[in-house]
C-alpha positions as CSV (number, residue, x, y, z in Angstrom):
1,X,81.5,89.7,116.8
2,X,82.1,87.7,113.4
3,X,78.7,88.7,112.4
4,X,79.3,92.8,113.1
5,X,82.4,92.2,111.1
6,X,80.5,90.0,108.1
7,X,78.1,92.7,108.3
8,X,80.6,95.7,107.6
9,X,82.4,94.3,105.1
10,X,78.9,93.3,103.4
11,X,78.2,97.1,103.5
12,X,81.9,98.0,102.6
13,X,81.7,95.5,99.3
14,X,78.3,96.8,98.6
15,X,79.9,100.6,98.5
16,X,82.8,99.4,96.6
17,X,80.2,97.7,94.1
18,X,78.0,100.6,94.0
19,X,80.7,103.0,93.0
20,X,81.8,101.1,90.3
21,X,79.0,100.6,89.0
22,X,78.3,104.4,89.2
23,X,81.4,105.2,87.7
24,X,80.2,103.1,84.4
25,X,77.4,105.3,84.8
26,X,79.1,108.1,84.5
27,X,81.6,107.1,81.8
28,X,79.1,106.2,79.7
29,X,77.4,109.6,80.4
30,X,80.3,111.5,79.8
31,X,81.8,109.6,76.7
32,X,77.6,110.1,75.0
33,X,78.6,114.1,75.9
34,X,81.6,114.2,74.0
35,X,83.4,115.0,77.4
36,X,86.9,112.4,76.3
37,X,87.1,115.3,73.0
38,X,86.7,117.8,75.6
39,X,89.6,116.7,77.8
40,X,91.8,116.1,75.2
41,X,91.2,119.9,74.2
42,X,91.9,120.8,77.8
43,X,95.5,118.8,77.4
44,X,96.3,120.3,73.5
45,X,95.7,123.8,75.5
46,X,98.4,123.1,78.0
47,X,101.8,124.5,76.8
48,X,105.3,122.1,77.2
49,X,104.1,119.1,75.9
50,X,104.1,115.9,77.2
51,X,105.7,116.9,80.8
52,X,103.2,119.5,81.4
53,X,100.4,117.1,80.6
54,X,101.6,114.6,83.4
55,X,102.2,117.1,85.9
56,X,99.1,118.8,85.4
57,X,97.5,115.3,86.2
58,X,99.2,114.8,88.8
59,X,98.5,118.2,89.9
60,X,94.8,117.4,89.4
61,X,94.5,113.7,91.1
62,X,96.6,115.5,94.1
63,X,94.0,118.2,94.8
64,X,90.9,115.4,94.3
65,X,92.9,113.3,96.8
66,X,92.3,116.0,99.6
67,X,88.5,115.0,99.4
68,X,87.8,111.9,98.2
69,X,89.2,108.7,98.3
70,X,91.5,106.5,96.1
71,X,89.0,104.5,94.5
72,X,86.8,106.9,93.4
73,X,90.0,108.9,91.7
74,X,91.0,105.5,90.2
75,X,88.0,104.9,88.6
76,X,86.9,107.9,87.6
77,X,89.7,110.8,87.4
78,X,92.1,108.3,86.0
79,X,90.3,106.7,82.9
80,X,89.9,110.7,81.6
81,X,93.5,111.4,81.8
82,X,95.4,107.8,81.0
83,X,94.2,107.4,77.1
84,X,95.6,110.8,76.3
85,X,98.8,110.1,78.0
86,X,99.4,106.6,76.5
87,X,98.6,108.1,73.0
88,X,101.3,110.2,73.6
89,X,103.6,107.4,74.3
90,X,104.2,107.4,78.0
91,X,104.3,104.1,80.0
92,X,101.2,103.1,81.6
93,X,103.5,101.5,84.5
94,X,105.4,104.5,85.3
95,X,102.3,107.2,85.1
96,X,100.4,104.3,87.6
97,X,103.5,104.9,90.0
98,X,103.8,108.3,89.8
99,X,99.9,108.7,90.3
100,X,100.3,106.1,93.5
101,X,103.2,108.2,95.1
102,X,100.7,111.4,94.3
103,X,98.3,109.9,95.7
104,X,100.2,108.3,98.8
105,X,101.0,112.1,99.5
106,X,97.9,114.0,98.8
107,X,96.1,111.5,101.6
108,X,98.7,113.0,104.3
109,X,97.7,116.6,103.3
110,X,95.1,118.7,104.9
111,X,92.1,119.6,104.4
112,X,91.1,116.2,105.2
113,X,94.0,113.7,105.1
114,X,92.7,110.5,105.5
115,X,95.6,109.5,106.7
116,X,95.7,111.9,109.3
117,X,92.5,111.0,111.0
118,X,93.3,107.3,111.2
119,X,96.6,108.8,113.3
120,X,94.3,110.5,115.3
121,X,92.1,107.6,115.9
122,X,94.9,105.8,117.6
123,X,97.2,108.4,118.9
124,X,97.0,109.3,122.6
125,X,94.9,112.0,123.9
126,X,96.9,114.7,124.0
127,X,98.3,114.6,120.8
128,X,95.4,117.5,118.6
129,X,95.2,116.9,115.2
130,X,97.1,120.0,114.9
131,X,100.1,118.4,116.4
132,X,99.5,115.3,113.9
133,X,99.5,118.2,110.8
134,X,102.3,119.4,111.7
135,X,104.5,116.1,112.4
136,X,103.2,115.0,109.1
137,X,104.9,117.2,107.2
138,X,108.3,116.2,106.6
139,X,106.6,112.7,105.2
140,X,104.7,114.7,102.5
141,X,108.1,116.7,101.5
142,X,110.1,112.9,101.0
143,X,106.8,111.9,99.2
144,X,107.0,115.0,97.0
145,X,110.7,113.7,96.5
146,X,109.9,110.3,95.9
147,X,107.6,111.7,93.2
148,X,109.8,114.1,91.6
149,X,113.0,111.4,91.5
150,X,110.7,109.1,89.7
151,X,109.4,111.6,87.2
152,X,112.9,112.6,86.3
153,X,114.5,108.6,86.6
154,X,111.2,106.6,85.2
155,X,113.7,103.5,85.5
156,X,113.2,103.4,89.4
157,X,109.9,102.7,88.6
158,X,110.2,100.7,85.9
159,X,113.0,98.2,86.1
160,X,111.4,95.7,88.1
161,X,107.9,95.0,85.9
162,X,110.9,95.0,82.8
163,X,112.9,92.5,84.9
164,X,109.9,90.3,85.4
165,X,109.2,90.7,82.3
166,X,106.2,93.1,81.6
């Protein structure tokens, strides 16, 4: 048994490796393409400033959250939009906890809700995945919450890292 488990976790690691690496990969790709200037065009196009810019992130990491998974977003969707939020003067902390809750809730969504299939891995047999959609719900609306409260009081986010002082 402690070898099968040394063996998945090799492979795990190896993916995990494998994908950062890739994701250098494709940075460096995309910064040699000019793609950073063309993201920061796609943000100057957006009207309402710097609101519209976060929630069209967020809008963004929530829809790539429906099909992959939360390491490939955070090193690869992230990186694109964090520069051109920080330049315009938005904490680092607070965006990280607004993309966490986003991506918290966009996991319990379907398509394919990763979360969802590890519910239906242990819940009995009768429960269908539709039941499990639909009893999901009601988290995703307080996660939408949670998300909206922080955007609108940053300090619920914030107040501990300052109180710890970060």
């Amino acid at each position: 048994m402690l070898r099968d488990v040394a063996r998945e976790t090799t492979k795990i690691t190896a993916m995990i490796m494998f994908i950062l690496m890739m994701a250098q990969v494709f940075a460096l790709a995309f910064r040699g393409l000019q793609g950073e200037e063309l993201i920061q065009k796609l943000f100057e196009f957006l009207p309402g400033g710097e609101n519209s810019d976060i929630w069209f992130m967020l809008l963004l990491i929530f829809v790539l959250g429906f099909f992959i998974e939360w390491v490939e977003i955070s090193y690869i969707a992230v990186p694109l939009f964090l520069p051109i939020l920080i330049a315009q003067g938005v904490d680092p902390v607070w965006i990280a906890m607004l993309i966490t809750i986003n991506l918290q809730s966009s996991f319990l969504t379907p398509p394919f809700g990763w979360a969802l299939f590890y519910l239906k891995g242990v819940a009995p047999p009768g429960v269908t995945i539709s039941d499990i959609y639909k009893g999901v719900v009601p988290f995703v609306v307080m996660q939408l919450l949670a998300l909206v409260i922080v955007f609108f009081y940053p300090q619920i986010a914030l107040w501990l890292p300052k109180a710890i002082g970060w």
